[in-house]
C-alpha positions in Angstrom: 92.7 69.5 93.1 93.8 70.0 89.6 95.3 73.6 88.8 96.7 75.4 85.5 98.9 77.6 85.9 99.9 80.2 83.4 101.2 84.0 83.5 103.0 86.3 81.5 100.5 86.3 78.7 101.9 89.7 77.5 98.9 90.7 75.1 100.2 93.0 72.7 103.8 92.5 72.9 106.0 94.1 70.4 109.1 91.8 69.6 112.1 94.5 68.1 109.4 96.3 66.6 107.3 93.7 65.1 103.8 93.3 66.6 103.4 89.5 68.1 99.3 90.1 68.2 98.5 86.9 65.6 100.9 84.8 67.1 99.4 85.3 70.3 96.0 84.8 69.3 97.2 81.6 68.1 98.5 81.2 71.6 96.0 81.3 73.6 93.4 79.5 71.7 96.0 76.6 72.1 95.7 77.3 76.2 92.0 77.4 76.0 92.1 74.0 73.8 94.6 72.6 76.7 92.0 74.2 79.1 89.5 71.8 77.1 91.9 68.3 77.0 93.0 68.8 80.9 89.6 70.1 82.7 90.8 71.7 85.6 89.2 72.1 88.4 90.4 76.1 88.6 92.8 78.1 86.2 95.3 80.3 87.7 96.6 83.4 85.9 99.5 85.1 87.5 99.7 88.7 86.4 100.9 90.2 83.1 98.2 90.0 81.3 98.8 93.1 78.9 102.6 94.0 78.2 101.8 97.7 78.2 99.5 99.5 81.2 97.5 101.2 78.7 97.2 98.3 76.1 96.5 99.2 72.5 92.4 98.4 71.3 93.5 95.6 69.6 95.1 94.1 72.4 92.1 94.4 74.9 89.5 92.9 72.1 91.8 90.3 72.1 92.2 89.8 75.7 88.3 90.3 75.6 88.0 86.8 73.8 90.2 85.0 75.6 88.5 85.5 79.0 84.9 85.6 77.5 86.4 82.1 76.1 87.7 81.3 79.8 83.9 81.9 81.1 82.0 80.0 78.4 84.4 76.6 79.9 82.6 76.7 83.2 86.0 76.2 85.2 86.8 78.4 88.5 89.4 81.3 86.8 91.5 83.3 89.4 93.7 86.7 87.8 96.1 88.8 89.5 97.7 91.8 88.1 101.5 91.6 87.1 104.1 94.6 87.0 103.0 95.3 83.7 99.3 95.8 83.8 97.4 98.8 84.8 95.5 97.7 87.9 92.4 100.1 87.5 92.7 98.9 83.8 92.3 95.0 84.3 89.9 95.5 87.6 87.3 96.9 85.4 84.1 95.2 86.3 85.9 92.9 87.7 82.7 92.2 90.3 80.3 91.3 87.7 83.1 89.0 86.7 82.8 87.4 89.8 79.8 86.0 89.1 80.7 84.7 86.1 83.2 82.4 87.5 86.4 84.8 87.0 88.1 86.4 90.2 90.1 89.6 89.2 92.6 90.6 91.8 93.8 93.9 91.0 94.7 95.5 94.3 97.1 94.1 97.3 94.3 93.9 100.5 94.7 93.4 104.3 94.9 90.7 104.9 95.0 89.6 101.8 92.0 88.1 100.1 91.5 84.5 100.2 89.1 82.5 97.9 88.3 79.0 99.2 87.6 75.9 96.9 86.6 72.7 97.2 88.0 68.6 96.0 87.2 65.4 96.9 89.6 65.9 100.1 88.4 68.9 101.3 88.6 72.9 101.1 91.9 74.5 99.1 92.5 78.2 100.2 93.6 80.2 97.4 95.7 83.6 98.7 96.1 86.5 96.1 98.7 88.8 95.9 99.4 91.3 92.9 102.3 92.7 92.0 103.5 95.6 94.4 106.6 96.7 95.3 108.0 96.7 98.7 107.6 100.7 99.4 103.5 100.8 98.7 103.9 97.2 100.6 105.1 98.8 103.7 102.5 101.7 103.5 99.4 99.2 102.9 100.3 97.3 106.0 101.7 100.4 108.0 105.5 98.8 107.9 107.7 101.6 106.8 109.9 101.2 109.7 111.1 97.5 108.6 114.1 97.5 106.6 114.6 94.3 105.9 112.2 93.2 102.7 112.1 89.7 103.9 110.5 90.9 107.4 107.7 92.8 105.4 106.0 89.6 103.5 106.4 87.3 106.8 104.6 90.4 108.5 101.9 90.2 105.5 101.3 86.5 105.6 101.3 85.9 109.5 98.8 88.5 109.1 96.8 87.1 106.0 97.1 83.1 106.1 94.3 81.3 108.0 95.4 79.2 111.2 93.8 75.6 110.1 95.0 72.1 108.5 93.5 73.3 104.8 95.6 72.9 102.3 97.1 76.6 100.9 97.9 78.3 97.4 99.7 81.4 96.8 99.1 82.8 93.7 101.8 85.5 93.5 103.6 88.2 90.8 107.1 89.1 91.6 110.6 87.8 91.3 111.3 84.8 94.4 115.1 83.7 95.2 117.6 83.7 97.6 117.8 80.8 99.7 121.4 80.1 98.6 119.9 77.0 96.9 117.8 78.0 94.1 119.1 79.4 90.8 116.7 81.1 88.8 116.7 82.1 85.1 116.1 85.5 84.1 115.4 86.7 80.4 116.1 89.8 78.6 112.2 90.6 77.9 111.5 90.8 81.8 111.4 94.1 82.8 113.3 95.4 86.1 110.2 95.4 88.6 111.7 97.5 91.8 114.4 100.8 91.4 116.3 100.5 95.0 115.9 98.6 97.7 115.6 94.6 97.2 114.1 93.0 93.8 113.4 90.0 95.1 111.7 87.5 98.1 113.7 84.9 100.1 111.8 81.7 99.5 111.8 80.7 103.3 108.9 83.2 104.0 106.7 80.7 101.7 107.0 78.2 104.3 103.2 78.0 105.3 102.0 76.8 101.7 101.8 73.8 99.7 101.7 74.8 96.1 102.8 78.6 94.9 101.9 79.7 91.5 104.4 82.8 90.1 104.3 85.4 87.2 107.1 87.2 85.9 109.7 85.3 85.2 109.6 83.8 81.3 111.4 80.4 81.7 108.9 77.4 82.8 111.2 76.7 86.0 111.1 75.1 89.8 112.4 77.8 92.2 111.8 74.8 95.1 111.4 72.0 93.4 107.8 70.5 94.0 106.7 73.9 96.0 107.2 76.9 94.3 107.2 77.5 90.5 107.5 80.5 87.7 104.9 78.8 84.6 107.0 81.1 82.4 105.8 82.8 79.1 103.8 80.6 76.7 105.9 82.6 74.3 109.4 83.5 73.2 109.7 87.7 73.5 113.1 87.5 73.2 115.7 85.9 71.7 117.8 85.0 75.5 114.6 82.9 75.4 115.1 81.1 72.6 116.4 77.7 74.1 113.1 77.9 76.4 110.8 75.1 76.5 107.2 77.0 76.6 104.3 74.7 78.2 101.1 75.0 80.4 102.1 74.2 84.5 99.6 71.7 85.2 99.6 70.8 89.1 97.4 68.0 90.8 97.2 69.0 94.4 96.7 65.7 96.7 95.2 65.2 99.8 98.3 66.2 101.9 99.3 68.7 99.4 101.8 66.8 97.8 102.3 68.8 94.3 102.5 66.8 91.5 103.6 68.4 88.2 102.8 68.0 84.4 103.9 70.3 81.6 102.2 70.4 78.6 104.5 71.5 76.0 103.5 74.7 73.5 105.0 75.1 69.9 104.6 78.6 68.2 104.4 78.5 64.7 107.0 80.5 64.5 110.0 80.1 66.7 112.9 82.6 67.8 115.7 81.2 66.5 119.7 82.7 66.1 122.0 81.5 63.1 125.7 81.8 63.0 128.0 81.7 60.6 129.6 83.9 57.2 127.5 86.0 55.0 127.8 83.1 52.0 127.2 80.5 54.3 124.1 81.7 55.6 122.6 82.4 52.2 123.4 79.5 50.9 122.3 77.7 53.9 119.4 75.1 54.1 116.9 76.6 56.7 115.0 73.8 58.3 112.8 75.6 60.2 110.1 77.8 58.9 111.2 80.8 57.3 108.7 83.0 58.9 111.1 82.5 61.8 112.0 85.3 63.8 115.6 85.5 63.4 119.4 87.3 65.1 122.1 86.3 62.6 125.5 86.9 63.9 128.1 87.3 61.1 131.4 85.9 61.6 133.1 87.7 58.4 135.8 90.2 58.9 135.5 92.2 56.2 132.1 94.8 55.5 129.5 93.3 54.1 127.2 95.5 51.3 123.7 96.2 52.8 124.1 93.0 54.3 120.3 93.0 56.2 118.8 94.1 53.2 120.1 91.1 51.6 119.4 88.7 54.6 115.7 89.7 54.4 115.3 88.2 51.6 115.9 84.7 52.3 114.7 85.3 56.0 111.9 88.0 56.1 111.7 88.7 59.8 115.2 89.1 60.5 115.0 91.2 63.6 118.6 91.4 64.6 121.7 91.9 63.1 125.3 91.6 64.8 129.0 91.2 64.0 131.0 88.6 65.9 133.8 90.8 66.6 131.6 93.8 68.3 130.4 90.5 70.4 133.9 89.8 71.6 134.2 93.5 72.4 131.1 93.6 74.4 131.7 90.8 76.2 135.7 92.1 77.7 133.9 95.0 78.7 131.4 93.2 80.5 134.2 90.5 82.0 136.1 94.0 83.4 133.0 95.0 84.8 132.2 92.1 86.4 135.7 91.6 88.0 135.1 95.2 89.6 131.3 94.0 90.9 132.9 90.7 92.6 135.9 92.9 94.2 135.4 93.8 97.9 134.3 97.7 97.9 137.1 98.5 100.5 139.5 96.8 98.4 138.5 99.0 95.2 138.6 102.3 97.4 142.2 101.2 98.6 143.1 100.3 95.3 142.0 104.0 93.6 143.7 105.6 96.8 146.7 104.3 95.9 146.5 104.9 92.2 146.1 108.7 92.7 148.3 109.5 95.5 151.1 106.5 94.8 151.7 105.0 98.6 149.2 102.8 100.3 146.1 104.4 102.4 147.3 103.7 106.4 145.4 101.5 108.2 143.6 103.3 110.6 141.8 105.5 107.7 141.0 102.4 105.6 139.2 101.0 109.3 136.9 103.8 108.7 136.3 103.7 105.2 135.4 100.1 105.9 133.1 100.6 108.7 131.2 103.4 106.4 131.0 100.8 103.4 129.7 98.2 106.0 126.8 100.6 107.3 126.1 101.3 103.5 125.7 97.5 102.7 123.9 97.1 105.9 121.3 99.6 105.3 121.6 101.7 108.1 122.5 104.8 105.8 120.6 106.4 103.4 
């Protein structure tokens, strides 16, 4: 079976204040044309498909097209909602979608809801899981006595996944690591999707699938190489993204539900690109990219520049960013300090500040306690 995978369409993104709306027009009529070239056998969309929960007009006309567009193709579409979207919002109507060939999933069910689909080799079961966080989790499938996050989605899928040989997608929104082996790559423009508690899935509990296609992470990236995979943004929204390599996930599923990959690489018209260097230099640089580019420029002078944006705009008119090296190198041994207190053992920090205030070491037996309490703080077992 032939999938495409995309996510993180973020209709009506603002980029530092500049709207990204015509760019992204542009955007997806290139994944409709790639949706055209490949002929997939089912398109996967995997939540965020506005960028605010109540989207601007403009925004939803525009999403309007591109899923009337998605129709008029004839392929199998399946949507979930993302982090950013407002559930009620995208669900609208979504059952006389269904009909049409589009399967809007807007709310988490139990168990939960499984399309089937058919190849040459036999049925492909599609499992659909929106963005929810762990607390509404818990209420949905009457867990709030687990503690442990991990427990909760093994819970939900021994519950949800089917007990036969057919091959299995999960189409899932939500942010997947912590096997110890994968490394993931987070970007600036990705919002913070859970306050307390754990942010994140271990990728053990996806054990049961073959193939599972992820939305919310912006870089185009293997979290288990071959298994489980973030399609990423099919645009930069910020400039930590800049060095991405936007495509289209395109996935051919065999018989066995070996996963076989092929990107297909997307090039905005304009790009997100940051320059270095002096004032002079970079205005009497030459620019080989297109000066429409959205663009940081980090000045390396050391002495104030006049109205120096003012002047930068005209040579590059969406400058969106402006910064000096040296309040870089200031940020950055602030961060370096606060990193070196993250990695410090907490009993280690508390002994430290004991002994700063009352100028002799903390005894022993009182620093046991302190570091039972930290260890029942870390574990969980106090609120």
């Amino acid at each position: 079976m032939k999938i495409l995978h995309v996510a993180d369409l973020h209709i009506g993104r603002y980029f530092n204040g500049m709207s990204l709306l015509e760019e992204q027009k542009k955007m997806l009529k290139e994944i409709i044309e790639v949706i055209r070239q490949e002929e997939p056998d089912v398109v996967v969309i995997a939540g965020d498909i506005y960028d605010r929960s109540i989207p601007r007009e403009d925004a939803v006309k525009v999403n309007d097209w591109f899923l009337t567009e998605l129709v008029r193709l004839g392929k199998r579409n399946i949507l979930i909602t993302g982090n950013h979207d407002s559930h009620e919002r995208v669900g609208f109507l979504s059952s006389l979608l269904e009909d049409k060939g589009l399967t809007v999933e807007n709310n988490v069910r139990r168990p939960l809801r499984c399309i089937t689909l058919k190849d040459a080799f036999g049925p492909v079961e599609f499992y659909l899981f929106p963005y929810r966080d762990t607390a509404n989790l818990k209420t949905i499938y009457e867990l709030e006595s687990f503690r442990d996050d991990t427990l909760v989605y093994e819970r939900i899928f021994k519950e949800s996944i089917k007990k036969n040989q057919n091959r299995k997608v999960l189409v899932y929104h939500g942010f997947v690591a912590g096997s110890g082996r994968e490394e993931v790559t987070e970007s600036e423009s990705e919002r913070i999707i859970s306050v307390g508690g754990h942010d994140f899935i271990r990728t053990t509990v996806f054990e049961p699938f073959h193939y599972v296609a992820l939305g919310h992470l912006h870089k185009p990236q293997w979290v288990v190489e071959g298994k489980i995979r973030y399609a990423g943004s099919p645009m930069k929204y910020s400039f930590s993204e800049e060095n991405h390599k936007k495509s289209i996930t395109v996935i051919e599923l065999d018989e066995k539900g070996n996963v076989t990959l092929k990107e297909v690489p997307l090039k905005p018209v304009k790009d997100v690109v940051t320059i270095e260097g002096t004032f002079n230099e970079i205005m009497n640089m030459d620019y080989e990219g297109n000066n429409e580019d959205y663009i940081r420029v980090i000045l390396k002078d050391k002495e104030e520049i006049l109205e120096p944006m003012m002047r930068l705009r005209t040579k590059f008119p969406n400058i969106l960013e402006l910064q000096r090296e040296r309040d870089q190198k200031e940020i950055l041994n602030e961060y370096a300090d606060y990193s070196i207190i993250q990695k410090k053992d907490m009993t280690k920090l508390f002994r430290d500040f004991y002994k700063l205030k009352n100028d002799r070491e903390i005894e022993e037996t009182n620093l046991d306690i302190i570091r039972e309490l930290v260890e029942e703080v870390e574990g969980g077992s106090v609120l």
